[in-house]
N, C-alpha and C positions, 0 to 999 in steps of 0.2 A: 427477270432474274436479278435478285441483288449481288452486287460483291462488293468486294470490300476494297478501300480508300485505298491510293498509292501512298506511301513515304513520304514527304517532302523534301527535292532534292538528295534521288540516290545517290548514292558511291557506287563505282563501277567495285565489280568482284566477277571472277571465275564463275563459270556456269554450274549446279549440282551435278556430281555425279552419275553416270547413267542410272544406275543402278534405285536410283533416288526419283529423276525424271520417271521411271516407269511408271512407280509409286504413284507422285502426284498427280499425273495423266491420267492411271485407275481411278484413284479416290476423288477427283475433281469432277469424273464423267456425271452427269446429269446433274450437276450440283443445284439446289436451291435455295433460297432462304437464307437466315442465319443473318439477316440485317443485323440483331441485337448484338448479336456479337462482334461484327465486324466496326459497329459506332463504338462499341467499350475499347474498342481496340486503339480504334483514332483518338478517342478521346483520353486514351492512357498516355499515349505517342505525344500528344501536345501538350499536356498536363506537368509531364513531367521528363525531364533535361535525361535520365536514363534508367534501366530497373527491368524486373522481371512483370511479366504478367502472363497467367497462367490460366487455362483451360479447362476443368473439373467432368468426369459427367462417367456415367456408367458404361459396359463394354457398349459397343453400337449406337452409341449416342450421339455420334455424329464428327467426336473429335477431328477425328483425321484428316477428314472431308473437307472437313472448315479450314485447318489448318494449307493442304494440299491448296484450297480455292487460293490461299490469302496469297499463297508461294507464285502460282499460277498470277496471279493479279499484280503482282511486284516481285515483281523476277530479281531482282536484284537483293534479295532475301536469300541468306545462308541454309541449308534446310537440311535436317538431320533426323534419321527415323530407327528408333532404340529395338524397333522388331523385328528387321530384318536379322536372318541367320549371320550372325558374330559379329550385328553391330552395337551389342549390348555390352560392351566391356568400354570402361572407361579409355584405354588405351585408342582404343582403335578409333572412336570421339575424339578425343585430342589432337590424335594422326591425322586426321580425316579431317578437319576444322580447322588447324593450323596449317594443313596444306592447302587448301584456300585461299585461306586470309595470306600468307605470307607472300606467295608464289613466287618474286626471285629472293625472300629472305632464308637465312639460315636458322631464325629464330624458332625457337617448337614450344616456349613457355605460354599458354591462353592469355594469361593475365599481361603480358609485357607484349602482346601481341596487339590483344585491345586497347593498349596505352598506344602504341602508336598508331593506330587505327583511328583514334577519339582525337591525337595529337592533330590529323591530316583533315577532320573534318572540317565545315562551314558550319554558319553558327545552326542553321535550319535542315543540316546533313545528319540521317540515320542509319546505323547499322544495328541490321535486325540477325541474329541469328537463332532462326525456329527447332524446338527439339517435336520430335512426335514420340508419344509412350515414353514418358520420365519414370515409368511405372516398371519397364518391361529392363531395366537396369540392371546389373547384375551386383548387387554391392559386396559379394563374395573377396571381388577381386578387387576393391577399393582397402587403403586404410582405414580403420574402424574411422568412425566419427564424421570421417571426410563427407563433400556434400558429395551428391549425385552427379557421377563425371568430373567429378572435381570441378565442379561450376563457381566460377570467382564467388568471394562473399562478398566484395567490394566492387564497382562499375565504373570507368570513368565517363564522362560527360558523352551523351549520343548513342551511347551502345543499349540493347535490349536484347533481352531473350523471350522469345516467346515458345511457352507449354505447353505441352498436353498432357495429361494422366487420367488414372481414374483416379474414384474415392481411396479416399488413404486418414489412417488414425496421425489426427495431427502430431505427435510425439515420435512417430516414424515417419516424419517429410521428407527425411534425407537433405534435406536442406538450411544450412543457415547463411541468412545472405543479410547486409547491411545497406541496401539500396532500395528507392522505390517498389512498392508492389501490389498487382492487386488479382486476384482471384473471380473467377467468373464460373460458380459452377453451374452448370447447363440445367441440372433439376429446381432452380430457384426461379428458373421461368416456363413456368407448364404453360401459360395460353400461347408462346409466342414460338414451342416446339410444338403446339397441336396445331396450330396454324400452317406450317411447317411440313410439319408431317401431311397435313389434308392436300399442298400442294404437293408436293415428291409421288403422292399417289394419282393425281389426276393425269402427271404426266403419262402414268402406264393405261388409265381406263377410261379413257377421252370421257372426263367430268361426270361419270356415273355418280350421281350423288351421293343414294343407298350404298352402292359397296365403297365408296369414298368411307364414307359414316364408319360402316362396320370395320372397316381395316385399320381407321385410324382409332378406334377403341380398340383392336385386338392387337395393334401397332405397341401399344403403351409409349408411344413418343421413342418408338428404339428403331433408327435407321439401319442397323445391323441385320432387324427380322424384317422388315421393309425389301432390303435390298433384295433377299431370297426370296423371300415368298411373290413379289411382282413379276419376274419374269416368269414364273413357273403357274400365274394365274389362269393362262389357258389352257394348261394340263392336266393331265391324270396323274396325281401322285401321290405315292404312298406314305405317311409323314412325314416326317421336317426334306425341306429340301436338301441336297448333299450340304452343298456350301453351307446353312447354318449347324445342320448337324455337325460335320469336322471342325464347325467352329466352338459350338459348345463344348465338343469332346478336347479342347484346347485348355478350357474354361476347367474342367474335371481334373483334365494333369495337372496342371499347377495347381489349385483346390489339395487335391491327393497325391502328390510325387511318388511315383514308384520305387524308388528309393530309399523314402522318409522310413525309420525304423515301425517296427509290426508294430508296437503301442500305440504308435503316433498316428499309424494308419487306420488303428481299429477305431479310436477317441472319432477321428475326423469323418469315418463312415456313417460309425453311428448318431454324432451331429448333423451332420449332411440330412441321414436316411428323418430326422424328423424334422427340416425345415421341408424337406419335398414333399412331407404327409401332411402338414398343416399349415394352410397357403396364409394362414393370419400371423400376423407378427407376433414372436416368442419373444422371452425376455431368455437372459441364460441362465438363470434362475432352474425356469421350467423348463428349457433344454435339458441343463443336468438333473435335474431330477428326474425326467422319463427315462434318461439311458445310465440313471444310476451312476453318477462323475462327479466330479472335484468340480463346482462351479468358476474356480477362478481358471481352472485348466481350461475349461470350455467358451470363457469371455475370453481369452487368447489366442484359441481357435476361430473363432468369430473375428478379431480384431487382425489376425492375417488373411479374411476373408473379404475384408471392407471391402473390395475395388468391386465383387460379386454380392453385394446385400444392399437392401435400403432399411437403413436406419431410421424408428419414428420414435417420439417420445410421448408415451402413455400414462395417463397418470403419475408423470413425473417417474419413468423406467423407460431405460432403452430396451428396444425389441427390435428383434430382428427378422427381415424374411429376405428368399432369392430376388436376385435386381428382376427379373420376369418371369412371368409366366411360364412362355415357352422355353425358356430355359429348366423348369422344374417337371414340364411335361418330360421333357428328353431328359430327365434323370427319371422322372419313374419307371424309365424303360430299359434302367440299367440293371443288372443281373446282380452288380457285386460294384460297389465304388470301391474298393480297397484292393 
């Protein structure tokens, strides 16, 4: 099994959260692989004096896991996860993080907190504070403009953050930061996730080659449909397993909010209703022309759908299709997305 490098020279900090521990205890169980990632890491860490480096990769792709192992492997790592139920408001982040870092201080400001945090270090000392799902944020309850949790734009010397999200249109990062940084998204390395993938699976079917082969092409490199469908390979079962079905149907709420006004919901159905009919990549071009629409309405439909689509570019046009397969099988079996 690989993991990833320690720190050089922790700083003692307070333990996560229970609530956080269970998290990374789930997401770390049977963890594998993910060397590449864990060397970009180290190699960010020593490259450079402080800065963001960030995570990228589709739902089930593995983020968390990774994230989770790194927390698990240097404990001494802040760790913070945007999914849990209400911990997605910048406030409670704040709360949550400066109580931490301060513990007998009175201070509650991030930025003047890491200043003296960075002030107490050694010259080869790091503080790492990891966010999981930057995506999963609520920026309702932010000032407009503001970054995501109000994450400093500026770093002082030893401090890092490290990310995870999914895809996102760059012009909506939620971020603007004046420090080191570097980006790692997880689809820029398809041999080194099918590698990956081929071991996470042998673990379950003691080295079956054949259904190794078949699961890691019906896999599409997604640890999400991986995770369900192995425990449940010597069952009888009726489609998608529970656990990825309630997971996709997570994927469709936000897609479609029930909430969203009737126009907005009928636009995004009947976008939806032709990326699940035609598993080849559309331009939105030819989206709105099948469902009869404003094309520029519908490339912004699309563009709040990033973190759910893989984007290719064809003859010089972006198209667009569902991030999986089995993701579009379990909408064709929907009755009504709106």
């Amino acid at each position: 099994m690989n993991t990833s490098p320690r720190p050089p020279t922790p700083i003692n900090s307070p333990s996560n959260p229970t609530e956080f521990q269970q998290v990374i205890l789930e997401k770390s169980q049977n963890f594998i692989g993910r060397a590449f990632v864990f060397t970009a890491i180290s190699n960010f860490l020593q490259r450079c004096d402080r800065g963001y480096f960030t995570i990228i990769g589709a739902p089930g792709s593995g983020k968390s896991a990774i994230l989770a192992k790194y927390v698990t492997e240097n404990p001494y790592v802040l760790y913070y996860n945007a999914q849990l139920p209400g911990k997605n408001r910048a406030e409670e982040f704040i709360a949550t993080i400066c109580t931490q870092i301060a513990q007998t201080s009175q201070e509650t400001s991030l930025p003047s907190l890491l200043q003296q945090v960075s002030d107490k270090l050694e010259p080869q000392q790091k503080f790492i504070i990891a966010i999981d799902a930057l995506d999963a944020v609520n920026r309702n309850d932010q000032t407009p403009g503001s970054n995501l949790f109000y994450l400093p734009r500026y770093l002082p010397r030893g401090v890092y953050f490290l990310l995870t999200r999914r895809p996102y249109v760059r012009k909506q990062s939620g971020l603007l930061i004046e420090a080191p940084s570097q980006i790692l998204d997880l689809a820029e390395y398809p041999q080194q996730n099918q590698e990956d993938v081929e071991a996470y699976i042998r673990q379950y079917v003691n080295n079956s080659e054949e259904l190794t082969a078949q699961l890691t092409a019906k896999s599409e490199n997604n640890f999400m449909y991986l995770s369900q469908i192995l425990p449940a390979i010597s069952k009888e079962f009726d489609g998608l397993p529970p656990g990825l079905e309630a997971y996709y149907q997570q994927h469709l709420h936000k897609m479609i909010p029930l909430n969203s006004p009737t126009f907005e919901r009928k636009l995004k159905s009947f976008v939806l209703s032709v990326l699940v009919q035609v598993s080849s990549p559309l331009s939105a071009e030819i989206i709105a022309s099948a469902i009869d629409a404003n094309e520029y309405d519908v490339e912004e439909v699309l563009e709040n759908w990033r973190e759910f689509l893989i984007l290719q570019e064809i003859d010089g046009e972006i198209r667009y299709s569902l991030y999986h397969s089995s993701f579009r099988d379990f909408l064709s079996k929907q009755a009504n997305f709106a």
